[in-house]
N, CA and C atoms of all chains as a GROMACS GRO file, in nm:
protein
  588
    1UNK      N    1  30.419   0.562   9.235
    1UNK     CA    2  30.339   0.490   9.334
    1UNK      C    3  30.264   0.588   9.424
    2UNK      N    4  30.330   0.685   9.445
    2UNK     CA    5  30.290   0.773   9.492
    2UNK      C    6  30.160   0.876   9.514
    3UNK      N    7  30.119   0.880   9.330
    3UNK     CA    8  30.022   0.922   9.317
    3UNK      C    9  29.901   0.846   9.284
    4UNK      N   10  29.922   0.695   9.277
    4UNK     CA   11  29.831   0.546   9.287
    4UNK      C   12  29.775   0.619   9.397
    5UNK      N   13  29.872   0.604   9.532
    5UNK     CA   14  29.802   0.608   9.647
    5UNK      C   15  29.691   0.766   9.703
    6UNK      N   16  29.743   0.874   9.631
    6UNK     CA   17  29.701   0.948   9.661
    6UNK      C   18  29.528   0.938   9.600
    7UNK      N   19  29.523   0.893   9.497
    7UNK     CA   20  29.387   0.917   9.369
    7UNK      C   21  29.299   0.809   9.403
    8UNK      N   22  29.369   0.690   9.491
    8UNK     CA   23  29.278   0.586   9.597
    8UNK      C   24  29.226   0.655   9.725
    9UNK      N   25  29.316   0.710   9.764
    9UNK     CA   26  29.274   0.786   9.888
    9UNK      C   27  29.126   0.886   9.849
   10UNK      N   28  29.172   0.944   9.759
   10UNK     CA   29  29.051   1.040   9.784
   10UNK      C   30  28.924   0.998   9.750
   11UNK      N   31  28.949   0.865   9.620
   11UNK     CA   32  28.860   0.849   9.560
   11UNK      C   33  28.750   0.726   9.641
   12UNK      N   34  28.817   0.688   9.754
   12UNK     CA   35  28.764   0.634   9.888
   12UNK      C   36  28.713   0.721   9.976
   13UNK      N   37  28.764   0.854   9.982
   13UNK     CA   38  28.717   0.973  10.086
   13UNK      C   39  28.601   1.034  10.027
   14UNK      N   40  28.581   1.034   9.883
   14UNK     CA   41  28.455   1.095   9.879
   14UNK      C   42  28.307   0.990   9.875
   15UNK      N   43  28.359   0.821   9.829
   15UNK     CA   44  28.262   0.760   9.835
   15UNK      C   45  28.195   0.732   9.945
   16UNK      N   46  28.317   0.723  10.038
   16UNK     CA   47  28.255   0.685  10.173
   16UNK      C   48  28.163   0.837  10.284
   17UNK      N   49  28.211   0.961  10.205
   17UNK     CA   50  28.149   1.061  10.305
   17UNK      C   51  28.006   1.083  10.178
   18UNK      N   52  28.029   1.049  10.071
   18UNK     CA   53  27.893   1.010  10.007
   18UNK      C   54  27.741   0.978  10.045
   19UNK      N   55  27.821   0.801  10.070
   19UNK     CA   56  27.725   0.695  10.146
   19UNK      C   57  27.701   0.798  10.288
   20UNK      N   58  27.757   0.854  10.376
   20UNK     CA   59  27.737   0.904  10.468
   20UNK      C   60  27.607   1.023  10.453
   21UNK      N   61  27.627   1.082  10.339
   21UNK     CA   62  27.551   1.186  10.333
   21UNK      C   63  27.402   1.143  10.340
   22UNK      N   64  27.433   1.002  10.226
   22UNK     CA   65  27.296   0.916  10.195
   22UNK      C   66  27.236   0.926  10.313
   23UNK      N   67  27.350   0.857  10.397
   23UNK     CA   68  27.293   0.798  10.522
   23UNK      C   69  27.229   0.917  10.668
   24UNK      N   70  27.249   1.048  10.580
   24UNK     CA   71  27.164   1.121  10.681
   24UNK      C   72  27.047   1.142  10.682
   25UNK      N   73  27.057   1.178  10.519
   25UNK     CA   74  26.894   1.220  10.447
   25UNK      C   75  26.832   1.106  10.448
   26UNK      N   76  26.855   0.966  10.431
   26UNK     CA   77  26.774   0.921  10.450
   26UNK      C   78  26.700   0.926  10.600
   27UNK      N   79  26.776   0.919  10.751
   27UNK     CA   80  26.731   0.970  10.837
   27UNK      C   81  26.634   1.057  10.857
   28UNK      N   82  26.627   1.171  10.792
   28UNK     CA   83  26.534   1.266  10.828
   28UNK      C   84  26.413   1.189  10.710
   29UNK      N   85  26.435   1.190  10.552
   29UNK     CA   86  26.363   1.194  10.489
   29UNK      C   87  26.232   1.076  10.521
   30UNK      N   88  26.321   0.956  10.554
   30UNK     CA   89  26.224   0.842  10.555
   30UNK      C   90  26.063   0.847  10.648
   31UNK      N   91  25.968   0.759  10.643
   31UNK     CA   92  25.854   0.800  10.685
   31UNK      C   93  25.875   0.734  10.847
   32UNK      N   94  25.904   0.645  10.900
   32UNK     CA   95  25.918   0.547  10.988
   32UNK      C   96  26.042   0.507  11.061
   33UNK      N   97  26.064   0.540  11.219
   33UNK     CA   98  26.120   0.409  11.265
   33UNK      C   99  26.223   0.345  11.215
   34UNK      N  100  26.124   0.221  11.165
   34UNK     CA  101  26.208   0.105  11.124
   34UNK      C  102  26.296   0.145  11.001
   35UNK      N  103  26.174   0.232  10.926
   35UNK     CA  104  26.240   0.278  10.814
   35UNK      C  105  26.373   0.315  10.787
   36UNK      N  106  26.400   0.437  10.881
   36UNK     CA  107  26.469   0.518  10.948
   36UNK      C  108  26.604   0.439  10.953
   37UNK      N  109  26.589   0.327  11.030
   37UNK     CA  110  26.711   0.229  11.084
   37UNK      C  111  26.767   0.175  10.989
   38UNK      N  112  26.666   0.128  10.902
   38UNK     CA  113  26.743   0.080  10.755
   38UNK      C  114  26.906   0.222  10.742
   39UNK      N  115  26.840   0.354  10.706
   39UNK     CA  116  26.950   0.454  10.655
   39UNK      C  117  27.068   0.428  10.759
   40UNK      N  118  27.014   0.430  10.900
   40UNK     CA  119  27.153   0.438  10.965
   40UNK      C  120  27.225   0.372  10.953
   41UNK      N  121  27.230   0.227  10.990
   41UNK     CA  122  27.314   0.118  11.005
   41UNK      C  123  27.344   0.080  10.837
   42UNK      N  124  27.267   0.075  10.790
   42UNK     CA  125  27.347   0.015  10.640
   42UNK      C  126  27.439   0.115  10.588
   43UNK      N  127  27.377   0.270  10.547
   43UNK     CA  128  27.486   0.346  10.477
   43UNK      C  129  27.559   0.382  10.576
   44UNK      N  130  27.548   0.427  10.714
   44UNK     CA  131  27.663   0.485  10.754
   44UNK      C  132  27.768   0.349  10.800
   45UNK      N  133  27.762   0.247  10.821
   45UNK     CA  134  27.824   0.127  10.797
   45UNK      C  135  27.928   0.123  10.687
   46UNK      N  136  27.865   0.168  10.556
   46UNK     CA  137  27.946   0.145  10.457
   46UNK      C  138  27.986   0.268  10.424
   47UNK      N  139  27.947   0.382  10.505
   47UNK     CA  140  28.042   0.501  10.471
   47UNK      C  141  28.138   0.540  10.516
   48UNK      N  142  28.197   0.446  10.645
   48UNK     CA  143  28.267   0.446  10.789
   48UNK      C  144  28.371   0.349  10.700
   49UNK      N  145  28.328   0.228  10.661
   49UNK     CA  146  28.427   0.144  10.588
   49UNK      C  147  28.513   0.160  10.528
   50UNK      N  148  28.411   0.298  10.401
   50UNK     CA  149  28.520   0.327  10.294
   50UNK      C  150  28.585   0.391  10.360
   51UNK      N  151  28.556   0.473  10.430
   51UNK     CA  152  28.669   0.609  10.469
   51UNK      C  153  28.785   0.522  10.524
   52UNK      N  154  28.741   0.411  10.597
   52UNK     CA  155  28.870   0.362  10.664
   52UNK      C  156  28.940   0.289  10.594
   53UNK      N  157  28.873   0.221  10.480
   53UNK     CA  158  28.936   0.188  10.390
   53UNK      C  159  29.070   0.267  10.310
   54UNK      N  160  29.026   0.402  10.316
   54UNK     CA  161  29.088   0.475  10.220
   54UNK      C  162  29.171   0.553  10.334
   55UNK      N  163  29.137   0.565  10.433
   55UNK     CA  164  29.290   0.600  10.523
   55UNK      C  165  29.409   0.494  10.538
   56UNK      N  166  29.332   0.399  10.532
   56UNK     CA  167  29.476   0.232  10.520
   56UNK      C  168  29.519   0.268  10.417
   57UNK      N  169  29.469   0.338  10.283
   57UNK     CA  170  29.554   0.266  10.178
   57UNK      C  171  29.642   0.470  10.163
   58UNK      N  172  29.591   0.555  10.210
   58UNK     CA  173  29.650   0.661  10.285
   58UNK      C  174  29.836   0.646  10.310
   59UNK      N  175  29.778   0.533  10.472
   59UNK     CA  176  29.886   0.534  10.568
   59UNK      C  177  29.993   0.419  10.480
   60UNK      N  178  29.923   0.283  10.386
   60UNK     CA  179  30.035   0.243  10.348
   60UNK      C  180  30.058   0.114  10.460
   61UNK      N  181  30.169   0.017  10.458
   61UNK     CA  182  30.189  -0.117  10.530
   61UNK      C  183  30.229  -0.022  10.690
   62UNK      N  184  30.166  -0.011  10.765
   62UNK     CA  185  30.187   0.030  10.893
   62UNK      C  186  30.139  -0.009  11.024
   63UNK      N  187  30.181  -0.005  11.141
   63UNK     CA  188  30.135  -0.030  11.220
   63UNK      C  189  29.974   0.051  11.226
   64UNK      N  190  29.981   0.159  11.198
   64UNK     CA  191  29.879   0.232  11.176
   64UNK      C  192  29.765   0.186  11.105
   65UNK      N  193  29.806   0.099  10.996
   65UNK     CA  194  29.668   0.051  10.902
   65UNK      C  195  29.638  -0.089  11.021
   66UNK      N  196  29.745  -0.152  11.101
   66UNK     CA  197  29.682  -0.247  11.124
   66UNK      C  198  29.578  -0.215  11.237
   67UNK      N  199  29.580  -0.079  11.322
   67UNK     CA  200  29.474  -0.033  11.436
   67UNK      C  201  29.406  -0.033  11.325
   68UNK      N  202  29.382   0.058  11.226
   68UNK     CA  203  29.208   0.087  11.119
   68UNK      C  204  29.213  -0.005  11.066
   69UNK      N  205  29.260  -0.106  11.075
   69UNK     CA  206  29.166  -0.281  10.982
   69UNK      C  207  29.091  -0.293  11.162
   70UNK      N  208  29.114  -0.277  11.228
   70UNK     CA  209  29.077  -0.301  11.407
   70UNK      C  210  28.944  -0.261  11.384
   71UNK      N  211  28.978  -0.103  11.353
   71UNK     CA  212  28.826  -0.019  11.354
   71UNK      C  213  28.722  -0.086  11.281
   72UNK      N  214  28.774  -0.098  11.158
   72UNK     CA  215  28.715  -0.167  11.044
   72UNK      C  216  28.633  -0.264  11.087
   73UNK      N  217  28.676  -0.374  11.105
   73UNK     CA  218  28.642  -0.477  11.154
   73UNK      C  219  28.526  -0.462  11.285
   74UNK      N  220  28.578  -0.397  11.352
   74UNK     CA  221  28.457  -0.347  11.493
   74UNK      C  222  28.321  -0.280  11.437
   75UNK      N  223  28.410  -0.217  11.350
   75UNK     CA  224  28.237  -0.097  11.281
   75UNK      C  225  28.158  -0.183  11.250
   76UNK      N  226  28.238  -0.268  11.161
   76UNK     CA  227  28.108  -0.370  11.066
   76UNK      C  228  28.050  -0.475  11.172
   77UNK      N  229  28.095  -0.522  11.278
   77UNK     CA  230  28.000  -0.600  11.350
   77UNK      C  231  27.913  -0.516  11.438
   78UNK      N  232  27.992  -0.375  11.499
   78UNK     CA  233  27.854  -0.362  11.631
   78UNK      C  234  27.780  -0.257  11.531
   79UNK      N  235  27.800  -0.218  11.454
   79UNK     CA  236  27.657  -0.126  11.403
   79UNK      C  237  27.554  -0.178  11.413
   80UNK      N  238  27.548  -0.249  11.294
   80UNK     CA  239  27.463  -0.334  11.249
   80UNK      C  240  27.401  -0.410  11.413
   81UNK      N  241  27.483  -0.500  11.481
   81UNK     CA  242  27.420  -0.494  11.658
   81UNK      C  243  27.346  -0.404  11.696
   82UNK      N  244  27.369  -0.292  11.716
   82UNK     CA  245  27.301  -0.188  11.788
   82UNK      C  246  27.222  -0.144  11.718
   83UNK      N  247  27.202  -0.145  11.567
   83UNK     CA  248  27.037  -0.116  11.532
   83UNK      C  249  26.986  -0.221  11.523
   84UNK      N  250  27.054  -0.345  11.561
   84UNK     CA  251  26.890  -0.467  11.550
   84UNK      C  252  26.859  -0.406  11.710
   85UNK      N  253  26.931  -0.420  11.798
   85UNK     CA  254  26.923  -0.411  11.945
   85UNK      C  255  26.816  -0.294  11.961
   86UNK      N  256  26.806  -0.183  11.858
   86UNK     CA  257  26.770  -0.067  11.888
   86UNK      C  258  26.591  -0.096  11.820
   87UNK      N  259  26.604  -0.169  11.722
   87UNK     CA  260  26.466  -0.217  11.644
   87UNK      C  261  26.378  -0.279  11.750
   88UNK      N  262  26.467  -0.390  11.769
   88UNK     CA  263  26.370  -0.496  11.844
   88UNK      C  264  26.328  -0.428  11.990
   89UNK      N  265  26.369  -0.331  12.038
   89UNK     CA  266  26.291  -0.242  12.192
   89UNK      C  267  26.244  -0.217  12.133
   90UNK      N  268  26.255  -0.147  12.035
   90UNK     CA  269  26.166  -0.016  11.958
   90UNK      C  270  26.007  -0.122  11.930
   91UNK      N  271  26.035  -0.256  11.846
   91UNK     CA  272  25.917  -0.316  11.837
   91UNK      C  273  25.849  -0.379  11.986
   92UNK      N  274  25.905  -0.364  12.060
   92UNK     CA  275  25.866  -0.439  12.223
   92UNK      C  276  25.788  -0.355  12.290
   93UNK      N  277  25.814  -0.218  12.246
   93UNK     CA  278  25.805  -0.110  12.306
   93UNK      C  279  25.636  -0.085  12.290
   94UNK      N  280  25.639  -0.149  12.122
   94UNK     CA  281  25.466  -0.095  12.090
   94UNK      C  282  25.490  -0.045  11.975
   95UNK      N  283  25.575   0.023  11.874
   95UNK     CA  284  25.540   0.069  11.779
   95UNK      C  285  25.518   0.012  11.637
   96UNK      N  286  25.417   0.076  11.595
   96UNK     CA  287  25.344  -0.012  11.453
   96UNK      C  288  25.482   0.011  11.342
   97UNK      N  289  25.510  -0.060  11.264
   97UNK     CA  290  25.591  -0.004  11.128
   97UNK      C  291  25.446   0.037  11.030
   98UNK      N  292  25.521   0.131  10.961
   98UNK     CA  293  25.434   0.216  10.909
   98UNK      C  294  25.406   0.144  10.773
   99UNK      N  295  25.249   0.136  10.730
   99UNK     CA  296  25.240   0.132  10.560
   99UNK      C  297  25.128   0.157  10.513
  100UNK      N  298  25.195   0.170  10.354
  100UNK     CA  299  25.154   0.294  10.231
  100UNK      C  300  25.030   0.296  10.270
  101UNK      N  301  24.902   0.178  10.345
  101UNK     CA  302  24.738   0.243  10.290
  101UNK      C  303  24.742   0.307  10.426
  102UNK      N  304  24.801   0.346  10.489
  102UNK     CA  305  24.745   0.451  10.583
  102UNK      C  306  24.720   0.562  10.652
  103UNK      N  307  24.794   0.595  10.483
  103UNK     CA  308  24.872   0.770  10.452
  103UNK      C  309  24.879   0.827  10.572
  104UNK      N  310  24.894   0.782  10.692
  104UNK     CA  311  24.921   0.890  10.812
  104UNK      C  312  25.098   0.898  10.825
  105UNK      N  313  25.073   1.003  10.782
  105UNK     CA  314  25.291   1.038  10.794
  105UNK      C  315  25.318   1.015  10.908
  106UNK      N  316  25.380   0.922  10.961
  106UNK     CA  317  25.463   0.976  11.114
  106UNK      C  318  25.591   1.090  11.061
  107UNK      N  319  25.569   1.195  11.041
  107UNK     CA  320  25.687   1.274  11.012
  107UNK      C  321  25.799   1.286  11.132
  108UNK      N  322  29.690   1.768   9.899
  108UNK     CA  323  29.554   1.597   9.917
  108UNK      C  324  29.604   1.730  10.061
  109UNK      N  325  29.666   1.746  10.125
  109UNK     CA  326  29.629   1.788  10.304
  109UNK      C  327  29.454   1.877  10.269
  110UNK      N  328  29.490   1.962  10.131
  110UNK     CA  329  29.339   2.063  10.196
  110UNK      C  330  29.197   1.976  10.131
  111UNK      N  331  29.235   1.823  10.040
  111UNK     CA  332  29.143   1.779  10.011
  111UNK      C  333  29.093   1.713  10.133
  112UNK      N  334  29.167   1.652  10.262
  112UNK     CA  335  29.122   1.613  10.401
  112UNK      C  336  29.062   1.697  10.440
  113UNK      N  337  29.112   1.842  10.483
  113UNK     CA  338  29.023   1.943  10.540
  113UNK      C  339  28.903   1.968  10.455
  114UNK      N  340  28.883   2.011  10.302
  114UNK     CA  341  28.755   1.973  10.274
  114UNK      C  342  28.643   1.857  10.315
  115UNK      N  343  28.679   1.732  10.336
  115UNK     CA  344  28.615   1.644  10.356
  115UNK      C  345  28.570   1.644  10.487
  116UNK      N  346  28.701   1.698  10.586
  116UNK     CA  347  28.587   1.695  10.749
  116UNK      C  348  28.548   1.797  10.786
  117UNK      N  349  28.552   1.909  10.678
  117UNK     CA  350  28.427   2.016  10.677
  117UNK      C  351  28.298   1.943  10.600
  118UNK      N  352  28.288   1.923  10.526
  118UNK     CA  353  28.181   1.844  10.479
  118UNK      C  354  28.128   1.734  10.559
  119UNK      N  355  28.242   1.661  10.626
  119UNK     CA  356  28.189   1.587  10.765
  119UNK      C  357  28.109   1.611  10.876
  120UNK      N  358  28.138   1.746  10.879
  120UNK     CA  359  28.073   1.843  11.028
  120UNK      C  360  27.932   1.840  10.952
  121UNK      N  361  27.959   1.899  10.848
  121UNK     CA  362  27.781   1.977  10.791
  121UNK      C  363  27.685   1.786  10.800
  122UNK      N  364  27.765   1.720  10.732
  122UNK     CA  365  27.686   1.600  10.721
  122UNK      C  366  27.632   1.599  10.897
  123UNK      N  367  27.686   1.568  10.976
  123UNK     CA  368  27.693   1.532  11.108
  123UNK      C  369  27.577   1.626  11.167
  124UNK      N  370  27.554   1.728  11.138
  124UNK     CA  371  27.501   1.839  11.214
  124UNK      C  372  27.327   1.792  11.147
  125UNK      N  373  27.304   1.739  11.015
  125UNK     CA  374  27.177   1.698  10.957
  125UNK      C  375  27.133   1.600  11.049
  126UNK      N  376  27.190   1.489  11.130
  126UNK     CA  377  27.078   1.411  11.189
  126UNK      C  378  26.981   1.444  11.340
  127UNK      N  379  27.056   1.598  11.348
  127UNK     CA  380  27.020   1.641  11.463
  127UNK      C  381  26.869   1.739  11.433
  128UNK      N  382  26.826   1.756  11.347
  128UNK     CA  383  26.707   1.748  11.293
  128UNK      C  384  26.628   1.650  11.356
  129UNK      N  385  26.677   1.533  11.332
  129UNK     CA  386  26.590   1.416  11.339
  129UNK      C  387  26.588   1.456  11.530
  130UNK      N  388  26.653   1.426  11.599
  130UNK     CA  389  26.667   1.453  11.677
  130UNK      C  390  26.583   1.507  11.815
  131UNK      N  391  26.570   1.675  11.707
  131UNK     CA  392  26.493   1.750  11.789
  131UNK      C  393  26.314   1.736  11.778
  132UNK      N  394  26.315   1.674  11.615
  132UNK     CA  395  26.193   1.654  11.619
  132UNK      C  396  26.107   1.520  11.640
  133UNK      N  397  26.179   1.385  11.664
  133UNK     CA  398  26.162   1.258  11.647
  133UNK      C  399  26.018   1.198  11.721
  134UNK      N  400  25.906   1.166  11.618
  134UNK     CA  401  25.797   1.188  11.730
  134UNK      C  402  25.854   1.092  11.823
  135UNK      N  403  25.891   0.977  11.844
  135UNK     CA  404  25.914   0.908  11.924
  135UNK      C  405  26.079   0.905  12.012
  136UNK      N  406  26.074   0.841  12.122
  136UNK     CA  407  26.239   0.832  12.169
  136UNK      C  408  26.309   0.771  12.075
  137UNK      N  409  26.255   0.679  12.064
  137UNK     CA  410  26.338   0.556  11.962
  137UNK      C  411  26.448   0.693  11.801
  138UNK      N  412  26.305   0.741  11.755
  138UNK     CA  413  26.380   0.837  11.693
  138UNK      C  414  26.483   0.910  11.762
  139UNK      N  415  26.503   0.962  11.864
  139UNK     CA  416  26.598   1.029  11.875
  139UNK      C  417  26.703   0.980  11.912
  140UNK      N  418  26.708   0.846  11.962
  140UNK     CA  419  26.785   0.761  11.974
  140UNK      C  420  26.879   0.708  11.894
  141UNK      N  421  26.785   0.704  11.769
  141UNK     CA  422  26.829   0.676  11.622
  141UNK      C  423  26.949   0.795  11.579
  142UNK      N  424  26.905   0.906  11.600
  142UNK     CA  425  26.977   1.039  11.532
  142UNK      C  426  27.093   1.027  11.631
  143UNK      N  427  27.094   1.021  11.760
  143UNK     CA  428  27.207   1.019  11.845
  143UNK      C  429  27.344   0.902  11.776
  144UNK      N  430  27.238   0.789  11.810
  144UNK     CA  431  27.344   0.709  11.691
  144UNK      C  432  27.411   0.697  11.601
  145UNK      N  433  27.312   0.755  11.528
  145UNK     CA  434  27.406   0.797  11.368
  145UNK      C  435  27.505   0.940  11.415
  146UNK      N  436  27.492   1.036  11.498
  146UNK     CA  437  27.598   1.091  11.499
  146UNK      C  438  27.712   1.080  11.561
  147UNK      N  439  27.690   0.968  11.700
  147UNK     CA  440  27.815   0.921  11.753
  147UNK      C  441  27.900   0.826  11.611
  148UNK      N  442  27.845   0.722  11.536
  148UNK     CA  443  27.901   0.649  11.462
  148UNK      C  444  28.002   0.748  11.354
  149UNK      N  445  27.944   0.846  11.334
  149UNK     CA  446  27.997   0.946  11.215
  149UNK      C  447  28.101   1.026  11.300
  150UNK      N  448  28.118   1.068  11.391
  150UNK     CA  449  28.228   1.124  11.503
  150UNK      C  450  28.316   1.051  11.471
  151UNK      N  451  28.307   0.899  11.476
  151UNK     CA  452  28.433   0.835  11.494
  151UNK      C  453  28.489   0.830  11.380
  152UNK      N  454  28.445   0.897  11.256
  152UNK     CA  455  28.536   0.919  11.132
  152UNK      C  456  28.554   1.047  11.081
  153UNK      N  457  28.503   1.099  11.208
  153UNK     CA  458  28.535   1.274  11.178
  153UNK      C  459  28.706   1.315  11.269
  154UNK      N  460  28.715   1.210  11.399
  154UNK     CA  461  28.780   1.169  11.493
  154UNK      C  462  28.910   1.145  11.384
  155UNK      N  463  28.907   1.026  11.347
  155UNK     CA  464  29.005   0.974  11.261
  155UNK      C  465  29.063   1.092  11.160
  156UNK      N  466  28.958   1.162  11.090
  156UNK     CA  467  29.049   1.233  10.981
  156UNK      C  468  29.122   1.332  11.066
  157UNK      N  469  29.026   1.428  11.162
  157UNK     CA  470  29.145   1.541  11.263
  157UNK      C  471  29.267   1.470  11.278
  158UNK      N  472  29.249   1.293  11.305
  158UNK     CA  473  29.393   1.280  11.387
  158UNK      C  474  29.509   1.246  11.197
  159UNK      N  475  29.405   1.298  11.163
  159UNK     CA  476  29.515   1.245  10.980
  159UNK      C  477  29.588   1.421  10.997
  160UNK      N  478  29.510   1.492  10.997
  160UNK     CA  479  29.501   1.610  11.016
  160UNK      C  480  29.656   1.678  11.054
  161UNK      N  481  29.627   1.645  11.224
  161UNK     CA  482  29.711   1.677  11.308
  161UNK      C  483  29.814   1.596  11.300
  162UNK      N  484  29.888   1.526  11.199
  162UNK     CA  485  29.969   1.428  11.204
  162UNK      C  486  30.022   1.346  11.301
  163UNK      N  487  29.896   1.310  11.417
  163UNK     CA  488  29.931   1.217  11.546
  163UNK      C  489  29.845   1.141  11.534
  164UNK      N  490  29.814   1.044  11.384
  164UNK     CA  491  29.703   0.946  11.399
  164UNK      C  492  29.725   0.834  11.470
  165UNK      N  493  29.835   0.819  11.571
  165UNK     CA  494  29.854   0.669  11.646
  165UNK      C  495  29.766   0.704  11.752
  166UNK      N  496  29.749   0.851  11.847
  166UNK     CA  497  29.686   0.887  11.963
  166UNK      C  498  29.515   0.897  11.916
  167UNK      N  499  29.500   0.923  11.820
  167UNK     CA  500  29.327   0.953  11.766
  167UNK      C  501  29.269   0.811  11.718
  168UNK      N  502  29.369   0.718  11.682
  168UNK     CA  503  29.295   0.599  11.634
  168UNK      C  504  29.253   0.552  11.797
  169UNK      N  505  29.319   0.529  11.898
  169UNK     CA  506  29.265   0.501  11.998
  169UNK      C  507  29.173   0.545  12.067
  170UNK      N  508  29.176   0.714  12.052
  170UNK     CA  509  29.035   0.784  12.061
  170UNK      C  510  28.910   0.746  11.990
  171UNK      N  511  28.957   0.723  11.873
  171UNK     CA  512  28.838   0.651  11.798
  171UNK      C  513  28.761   0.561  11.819
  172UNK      N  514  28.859   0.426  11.826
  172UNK     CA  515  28.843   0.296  11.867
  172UNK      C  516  28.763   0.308  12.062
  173UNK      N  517  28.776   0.408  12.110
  173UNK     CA  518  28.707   0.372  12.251
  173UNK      C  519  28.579   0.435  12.198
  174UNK      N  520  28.588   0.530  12.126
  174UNK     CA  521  28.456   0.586  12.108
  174UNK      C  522  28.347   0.503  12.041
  175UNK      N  523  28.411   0.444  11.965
  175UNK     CA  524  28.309   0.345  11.871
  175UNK      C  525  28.268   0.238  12.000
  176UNK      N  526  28.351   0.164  12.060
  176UNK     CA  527  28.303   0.080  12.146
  176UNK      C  528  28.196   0.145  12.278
  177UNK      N  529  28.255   0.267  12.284
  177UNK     CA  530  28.148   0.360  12.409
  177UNK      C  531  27.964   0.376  12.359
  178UNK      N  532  28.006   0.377  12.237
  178UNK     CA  533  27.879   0.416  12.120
  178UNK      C  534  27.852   0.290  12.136
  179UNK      N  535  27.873   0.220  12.049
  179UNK     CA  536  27.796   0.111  12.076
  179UNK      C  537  27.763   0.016  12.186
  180UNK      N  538  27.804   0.049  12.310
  180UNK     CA  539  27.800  -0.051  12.413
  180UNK      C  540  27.684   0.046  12.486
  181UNK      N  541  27.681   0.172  12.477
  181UNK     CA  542  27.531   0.283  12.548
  181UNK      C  543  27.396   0.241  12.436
  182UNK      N  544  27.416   0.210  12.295
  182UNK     CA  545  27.284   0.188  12.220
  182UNK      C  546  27.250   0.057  12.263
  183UNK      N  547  27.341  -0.038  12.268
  183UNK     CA  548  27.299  -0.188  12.382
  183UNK      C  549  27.219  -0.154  12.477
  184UNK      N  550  27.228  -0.070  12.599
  184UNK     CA  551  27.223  -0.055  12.701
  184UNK      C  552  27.080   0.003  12.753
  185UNK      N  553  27.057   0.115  12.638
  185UNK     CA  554  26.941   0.239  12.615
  185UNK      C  555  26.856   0.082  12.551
  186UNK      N  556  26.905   0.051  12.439
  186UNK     CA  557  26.783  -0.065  12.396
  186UNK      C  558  26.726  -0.133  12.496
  187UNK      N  559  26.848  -0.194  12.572
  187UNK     CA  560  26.812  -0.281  12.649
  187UNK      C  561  26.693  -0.250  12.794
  188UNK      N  562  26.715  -0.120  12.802
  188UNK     CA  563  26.643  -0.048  12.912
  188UNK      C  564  26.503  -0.046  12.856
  189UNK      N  565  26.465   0.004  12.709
  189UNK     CA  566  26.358   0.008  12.703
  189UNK      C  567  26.270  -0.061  12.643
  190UNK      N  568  26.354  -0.168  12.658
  190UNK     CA  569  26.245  -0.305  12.618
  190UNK      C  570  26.205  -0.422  12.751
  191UNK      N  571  26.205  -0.328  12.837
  191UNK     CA  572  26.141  -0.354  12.965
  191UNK      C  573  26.014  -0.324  12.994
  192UNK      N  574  25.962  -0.342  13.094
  192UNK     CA  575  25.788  -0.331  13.122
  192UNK      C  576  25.796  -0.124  13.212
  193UNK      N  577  25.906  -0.134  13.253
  193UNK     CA  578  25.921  -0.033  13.312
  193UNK      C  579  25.885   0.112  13.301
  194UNK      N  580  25.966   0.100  13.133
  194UNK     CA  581  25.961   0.181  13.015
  194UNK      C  582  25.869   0.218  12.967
  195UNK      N  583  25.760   0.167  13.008
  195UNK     CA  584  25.650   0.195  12.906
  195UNK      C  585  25.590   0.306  12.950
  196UNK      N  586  25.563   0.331  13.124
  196UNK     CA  587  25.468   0.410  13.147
  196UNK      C  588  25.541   0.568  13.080
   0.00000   0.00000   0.00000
């Protein structure tokens, strides 16, 4: 059983610091803003998940997994909050979302 | 599996340290706002593995858990500020 848990663990630790990685490059790489917000909140959302996913199944029936189902649960609602929260100023604010015919990069 | 954790939140740091790029160069606030975000959110699972780490994950999950709520209750707050008339000039 032992080594079930270990070969879940990791194999949750690398998907989720994966999605994370996704979720940087897309940050820098993307052209836009809005663009931009897409990478944060979706992959690092689901790269935060797995990892915590894969520390519960780590720690095993514990008081411990039941705080990271806590986390769990919190990540996945306010992310996703705080980049709509962060979009919609951002669009209040004035800025255009960017597209393809106007080849001006906002780099 | 202990030095496959320490691999991973070395690889955590390097990930973490890329959105600060965005950061320094973001033509707009909003961008840098953005990069701040994504690296508080990623702390709180860099947070978690140290406390796997240090074998005191009951004291770091709570570190965690305020941090995530601190993070997200300042990107509320910053949004909320600058989607005012105030903000603009």
């Amino acid at each position: 059983m032992n080594e079930v848990k270990d070969i879940l663990t990791i194999l949750f630790l690398l998907l989720g610091s994966f999605f994370m990685l996704i979720g940087s490059i897309g940050v820098i790489r993307l052209p836009d803003f809005f663009t931009r917000s897409h990478a944060t909140s979706k992959s690092d959302t689901l790269g935060i998940m797995l990892i915590v996913v894969g520390l519960i199944c780590y720690e095993g029936l514990e008081l411990n997994s039941l705080k990271l189902m806590i986390i769990f649960v919190f990540i996945a609602l306010a992310n996703p909050v705080g980049s709509h929260a962060l979009a919609r100023a951002a669009f209040k604010f004035g800025i255009k979302p960017w597209f393809k015919k106007e080849e001006k990069d906002q780099d | 599996m202990e030095s496959f954790i320490i691999f991973i939140s070395i690889s955590l740091t390097i990930i973490i340290i890329i959105p600060f790029y965005r950061v320094l160069k973001g033509p707009t606030v909003f961008d840098r706002l953005l990069g701040a975000g994504a690296i508080g959110t990623k702390t709180v699972v860099l947070i978690l593995l140290l406390g796997l780490l240090f074998k005191r994950l009951e004291m770091f999950i709570d570190i965690a858990l305020a941090y995530a709520i601190l993070s997200f209750i300042s990107s509320l707050i910053v949004a909320k500020y600058f989607s005012t008339e105030k903000a603009k000039e």
